[in-house]
C-alpha positions as CSV (number, residue, x, y, z in Angstrom):
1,X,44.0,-18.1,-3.1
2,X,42.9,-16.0,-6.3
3,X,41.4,-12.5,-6.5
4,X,38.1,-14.5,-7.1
5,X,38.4,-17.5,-4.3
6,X,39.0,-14.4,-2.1
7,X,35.5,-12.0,-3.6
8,X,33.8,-15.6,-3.5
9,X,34.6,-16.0,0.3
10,X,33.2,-12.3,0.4
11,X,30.4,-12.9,-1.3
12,X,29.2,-16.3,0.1
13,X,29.3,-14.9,3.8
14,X,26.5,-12.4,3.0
15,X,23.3,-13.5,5.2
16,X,20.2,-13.9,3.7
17,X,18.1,-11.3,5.3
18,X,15.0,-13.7,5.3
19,X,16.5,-17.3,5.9
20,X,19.5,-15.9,8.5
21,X,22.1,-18.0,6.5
22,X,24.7,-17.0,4.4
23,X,23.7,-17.4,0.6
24,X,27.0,-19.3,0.4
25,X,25.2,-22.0,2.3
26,X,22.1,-21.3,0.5
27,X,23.5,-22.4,-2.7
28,X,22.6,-18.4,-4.1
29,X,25.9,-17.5,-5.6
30,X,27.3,-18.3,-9.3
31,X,30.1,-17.5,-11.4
32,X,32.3,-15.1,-10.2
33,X,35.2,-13.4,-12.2
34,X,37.6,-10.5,-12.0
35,X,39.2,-8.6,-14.5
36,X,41.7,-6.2,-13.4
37,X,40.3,-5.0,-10.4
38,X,36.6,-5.0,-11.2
39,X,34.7,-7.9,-9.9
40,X,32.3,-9.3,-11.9
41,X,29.0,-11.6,-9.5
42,X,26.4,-13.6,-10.4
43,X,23.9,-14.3,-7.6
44,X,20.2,-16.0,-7.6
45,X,17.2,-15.2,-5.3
46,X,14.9,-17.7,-4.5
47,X,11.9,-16.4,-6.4
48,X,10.9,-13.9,-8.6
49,X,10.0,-10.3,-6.6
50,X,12.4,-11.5,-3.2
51,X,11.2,-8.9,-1.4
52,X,15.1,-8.7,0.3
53,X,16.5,-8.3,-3.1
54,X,17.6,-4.9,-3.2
55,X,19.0,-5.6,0.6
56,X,21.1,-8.9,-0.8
57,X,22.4,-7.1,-4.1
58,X,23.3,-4.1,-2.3
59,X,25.1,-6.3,0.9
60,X,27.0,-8.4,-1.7
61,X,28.3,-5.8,-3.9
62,X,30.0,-4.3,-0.6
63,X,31.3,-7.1,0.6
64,X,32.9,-7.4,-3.2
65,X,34.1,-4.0,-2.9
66,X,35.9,-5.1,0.4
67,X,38.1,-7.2,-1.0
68,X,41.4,-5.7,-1.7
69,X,42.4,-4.9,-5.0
70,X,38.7,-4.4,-5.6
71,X,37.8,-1.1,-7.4
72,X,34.6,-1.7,-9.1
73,X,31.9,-4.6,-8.6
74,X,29.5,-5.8,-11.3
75,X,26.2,-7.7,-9.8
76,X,24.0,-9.8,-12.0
77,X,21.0,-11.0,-10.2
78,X,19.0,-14.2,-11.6
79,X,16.4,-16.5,-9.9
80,X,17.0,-20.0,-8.8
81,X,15.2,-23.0,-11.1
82,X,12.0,-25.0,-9.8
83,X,14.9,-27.7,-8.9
84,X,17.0,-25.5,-7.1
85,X,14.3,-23.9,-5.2
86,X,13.3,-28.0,-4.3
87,X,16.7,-28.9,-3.5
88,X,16.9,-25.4,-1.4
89,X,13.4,-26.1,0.6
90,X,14.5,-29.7,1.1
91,X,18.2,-28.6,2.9
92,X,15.6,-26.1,5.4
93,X,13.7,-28.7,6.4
94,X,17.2,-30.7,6.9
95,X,15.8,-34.0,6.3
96,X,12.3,-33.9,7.4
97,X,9.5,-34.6,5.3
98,X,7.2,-31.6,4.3
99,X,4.0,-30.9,6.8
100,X,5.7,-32.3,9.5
101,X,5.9,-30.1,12.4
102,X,9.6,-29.2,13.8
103,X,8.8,-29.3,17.6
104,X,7.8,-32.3,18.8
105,X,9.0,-33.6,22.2
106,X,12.3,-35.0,20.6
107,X,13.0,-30.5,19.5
108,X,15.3,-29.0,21.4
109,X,13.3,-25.9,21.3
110,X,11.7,-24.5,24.2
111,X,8.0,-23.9,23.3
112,X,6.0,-21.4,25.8
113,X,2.5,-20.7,25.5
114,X,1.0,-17.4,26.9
115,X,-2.7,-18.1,28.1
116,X,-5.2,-15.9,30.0
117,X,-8.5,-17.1,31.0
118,X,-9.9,-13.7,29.6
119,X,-9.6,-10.7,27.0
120,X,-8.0,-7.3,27.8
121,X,-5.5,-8.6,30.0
122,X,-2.1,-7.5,28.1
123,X,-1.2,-11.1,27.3
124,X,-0.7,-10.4,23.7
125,X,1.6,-7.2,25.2
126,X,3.9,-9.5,27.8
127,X,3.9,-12.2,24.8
128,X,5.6,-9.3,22.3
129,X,8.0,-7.7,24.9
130,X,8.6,-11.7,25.9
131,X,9.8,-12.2,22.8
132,X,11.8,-9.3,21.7
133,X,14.0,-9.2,25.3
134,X,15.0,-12.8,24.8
135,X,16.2,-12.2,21.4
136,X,18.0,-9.2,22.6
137,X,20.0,-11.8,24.9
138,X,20.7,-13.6,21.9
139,X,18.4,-16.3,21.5
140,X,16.8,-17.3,18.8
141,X,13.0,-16.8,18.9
142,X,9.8,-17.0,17.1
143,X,6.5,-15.9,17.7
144,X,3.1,-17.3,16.6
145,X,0.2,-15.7,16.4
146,X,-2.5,-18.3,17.9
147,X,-5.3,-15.6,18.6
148,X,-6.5,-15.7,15.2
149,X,-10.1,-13.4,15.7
150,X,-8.1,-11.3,18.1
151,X,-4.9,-10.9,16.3
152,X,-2.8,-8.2,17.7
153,X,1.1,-9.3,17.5
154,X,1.8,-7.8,14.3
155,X,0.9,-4.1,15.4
156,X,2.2,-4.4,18.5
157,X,5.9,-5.3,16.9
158,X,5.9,-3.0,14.2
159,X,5.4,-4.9,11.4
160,X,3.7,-2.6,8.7
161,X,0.6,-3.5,7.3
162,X,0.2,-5.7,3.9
163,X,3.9,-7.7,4.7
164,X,3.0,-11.1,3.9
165,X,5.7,-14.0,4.4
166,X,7.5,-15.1,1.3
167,X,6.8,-18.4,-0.5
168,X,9.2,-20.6,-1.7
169,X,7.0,-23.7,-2.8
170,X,5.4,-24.9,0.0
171,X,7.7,-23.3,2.9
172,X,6.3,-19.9,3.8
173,X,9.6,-17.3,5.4
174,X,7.6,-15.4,8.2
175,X,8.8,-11.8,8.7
176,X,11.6,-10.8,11.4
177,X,10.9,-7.7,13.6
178,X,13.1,-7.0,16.5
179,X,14.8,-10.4,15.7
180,X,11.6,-12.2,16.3
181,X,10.4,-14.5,13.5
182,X,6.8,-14.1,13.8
183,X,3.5,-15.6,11.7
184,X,0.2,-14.3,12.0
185,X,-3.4,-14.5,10.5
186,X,-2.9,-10.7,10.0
187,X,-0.6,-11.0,7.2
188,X,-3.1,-12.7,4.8
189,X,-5.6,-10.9,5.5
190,X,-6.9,-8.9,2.3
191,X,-7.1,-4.6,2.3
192,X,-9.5,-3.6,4.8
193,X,-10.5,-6.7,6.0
194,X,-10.0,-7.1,9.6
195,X,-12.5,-9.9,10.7
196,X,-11.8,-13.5,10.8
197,X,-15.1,-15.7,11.3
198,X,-14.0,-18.9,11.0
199,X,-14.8,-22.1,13.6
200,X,-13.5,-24.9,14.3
201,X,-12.0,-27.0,11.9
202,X,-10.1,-24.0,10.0
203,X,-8.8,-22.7,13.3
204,X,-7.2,-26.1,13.6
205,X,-6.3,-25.9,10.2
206,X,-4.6,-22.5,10.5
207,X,-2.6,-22.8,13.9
208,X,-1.5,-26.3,12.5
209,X,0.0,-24.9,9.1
210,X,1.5,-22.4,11.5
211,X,3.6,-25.0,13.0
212,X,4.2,-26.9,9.9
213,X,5.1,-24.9,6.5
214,X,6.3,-21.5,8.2
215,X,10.2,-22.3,8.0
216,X,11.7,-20.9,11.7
217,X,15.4,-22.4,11.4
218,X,16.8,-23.6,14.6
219,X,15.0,-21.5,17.1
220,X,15.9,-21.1,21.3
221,X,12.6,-20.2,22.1
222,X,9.3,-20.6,20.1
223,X,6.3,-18.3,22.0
224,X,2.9,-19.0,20.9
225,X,0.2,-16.1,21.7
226,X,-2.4,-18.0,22.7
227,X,-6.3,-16.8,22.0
228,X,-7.9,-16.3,26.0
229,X,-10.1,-18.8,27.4
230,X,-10.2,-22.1,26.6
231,X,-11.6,-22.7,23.3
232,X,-10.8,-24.4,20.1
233,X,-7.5,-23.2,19.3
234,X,-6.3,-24.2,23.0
235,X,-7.9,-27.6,22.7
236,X,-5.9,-28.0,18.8
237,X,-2.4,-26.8,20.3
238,X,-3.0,-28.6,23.6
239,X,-2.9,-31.8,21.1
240,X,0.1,-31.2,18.8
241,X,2.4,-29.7,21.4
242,X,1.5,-31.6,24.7
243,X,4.7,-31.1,26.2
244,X,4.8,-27.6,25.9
245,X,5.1,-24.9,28.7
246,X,2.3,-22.4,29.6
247,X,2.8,-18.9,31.1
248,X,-0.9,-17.7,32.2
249,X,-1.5,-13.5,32.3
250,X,-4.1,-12.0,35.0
251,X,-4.7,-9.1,36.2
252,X,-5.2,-8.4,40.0
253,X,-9.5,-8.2,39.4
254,X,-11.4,-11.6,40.7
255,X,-13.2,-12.3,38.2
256,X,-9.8,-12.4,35.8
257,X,-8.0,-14.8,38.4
258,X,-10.5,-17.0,38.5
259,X,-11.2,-17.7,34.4
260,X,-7.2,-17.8,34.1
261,X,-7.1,-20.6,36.4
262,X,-9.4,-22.7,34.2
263,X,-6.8,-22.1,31.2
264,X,-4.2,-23.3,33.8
265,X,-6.3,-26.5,34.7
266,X,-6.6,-26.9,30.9
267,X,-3.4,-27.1,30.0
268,X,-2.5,-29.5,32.6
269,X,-5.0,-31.7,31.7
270,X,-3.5,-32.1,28.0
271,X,0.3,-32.5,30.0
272,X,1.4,-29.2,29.5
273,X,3.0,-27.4,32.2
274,X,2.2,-24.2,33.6
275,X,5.6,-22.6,34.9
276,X,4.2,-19.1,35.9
277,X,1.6,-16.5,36.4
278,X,2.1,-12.9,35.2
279,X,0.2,-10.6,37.3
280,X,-0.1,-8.0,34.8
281,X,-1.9,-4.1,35.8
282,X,-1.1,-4.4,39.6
283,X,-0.1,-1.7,41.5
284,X,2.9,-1.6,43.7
285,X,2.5,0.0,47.1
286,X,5.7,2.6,47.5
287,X,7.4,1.6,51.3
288,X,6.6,5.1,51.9
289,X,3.0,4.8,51.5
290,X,0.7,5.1,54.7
């Protein structure tokens, strides 16, 4: 193996912040050279303003440097052509056509939905922590943001305001944060704008592009916050994921048991399957307590 098979290997193993593969795979690396022992890279992003690219330039000059007999590395960033970025977006969605959503009953990813019959419960809160503990046992997870007037997820992970997913034709990246993949109406939304009035047929619209164009990879887990009650949005997702599991929040007051039992009864009668109740705000009497 030459000096520049061996920076090559280097180079191509260097994980695409964004798409979690190495750029290797990605088809992202070009010409690669050395002279003496300066190393000379050519690498493309996938569009113009990759908002990784200072992280991908920076990881591939080190793992350049790395190579032994490597003094110096030389990095010369391009962009990939309208063709490449097709033949890119096409190799994502591994074979299937574009709008079609990934997880249908034949997906081997688990889909959970967290329901509550009523606001103010925490759902949004177990959804989050949920989400971020099973990717810190390894599993890959993503998280959708289905309460689309009561959007929340995005705070409650950290995500700073303004990051918006990147675009790559028609496949949107969503943003990782805590090594959750997670989409939400709150990253379109414009400076200072923090309503969404919308019925209906764009609520459909939304949650269904959610499922479609936003590129996940090969998830474990996907978790879907759902909006409470038992609205629109729960009708729309009760249709294109029917074999999905639900996981339904209350709290210990009557009045919150009983409306989260009518988004239990909901989601059985579109086949989905509730597999738990989170009692979330009780209090636990100490074995000391008189």
């Amino acid at each position: 193996m030459t000096e520049s098979d061996r920076v090559r290997a280097a180079v191509s193993a260097v994980t695409d912040p964004e798409l979690r593969r190495p750029i290797g795979d990605l088809d992202m690396v070009r010409e690669i050279s050395v002279d003496g022992d300066r190393a000379h890279v050519g690498i493309v992003l996938t569009i113009v303003g990759c908002p990784a690219a200072a992280r991908i330039e920076s990881d591939v000059r080190q793992a350049a440097a790395s190579v032994p007999g490597i003094a110096a590395v030389d990095v010369e960033v391009g962009v990939m052509t309208p063709a490449e970025r097709k033949a890119l977006t096409e190799k994502l969605r591994d074979g299937r056509p574009p709008r079609q959503m990934p997880f249908g009953p034949d997906s081997l990813t688990r889909v959970i939905l967290v329901s509550s019959g009523k606001g103010g419960v925490g759902k949004s809160t177990v959804t989050a922590n949920l989400a971020v503990a099973l990717a810190d046992q390894g599993l890959a997870v993503g998280l959708v943001d289905a309460d689309v007037h009561g959007f929340s997820i995005p705070g409650l992970l950290g995500i700073p305001a303004g990051t918006q997913p990147t675009r790559i034709d028609d496949l949107m990246l969503s943003p990782v944060a805590h090594g959750v993949k997670t989409i939400s109406i709150g990253m379109f939304l414009r400076d200072g704008e923090s309503v969404v009035a919308w019925r209906g047929p764009m609520l459909h619209r939304t949650v269904q592009q959610f499922l479609t164009d936003v590129f996940f990879g090969d998830l474990d887990v996907l978790l879907i916050d759902m909006p409470p009650g038992t609205g629109d949005i729960a009708i729309s997702i009760g249709q294109l994921l029917p074999h999905a599991e639900v996981l339904v929040v209350t709290t210990p007051q009557t009045a919150a048991a009983e409306v989260a039992i009518r988004s239990g009864l909901v989601a059985r009668q579109t086949g989905q399957r509730v597999i738990g109740v989170i009692e979330n705000m009780g209090r636990t009497r100490s074995p000391t307590a008189r």
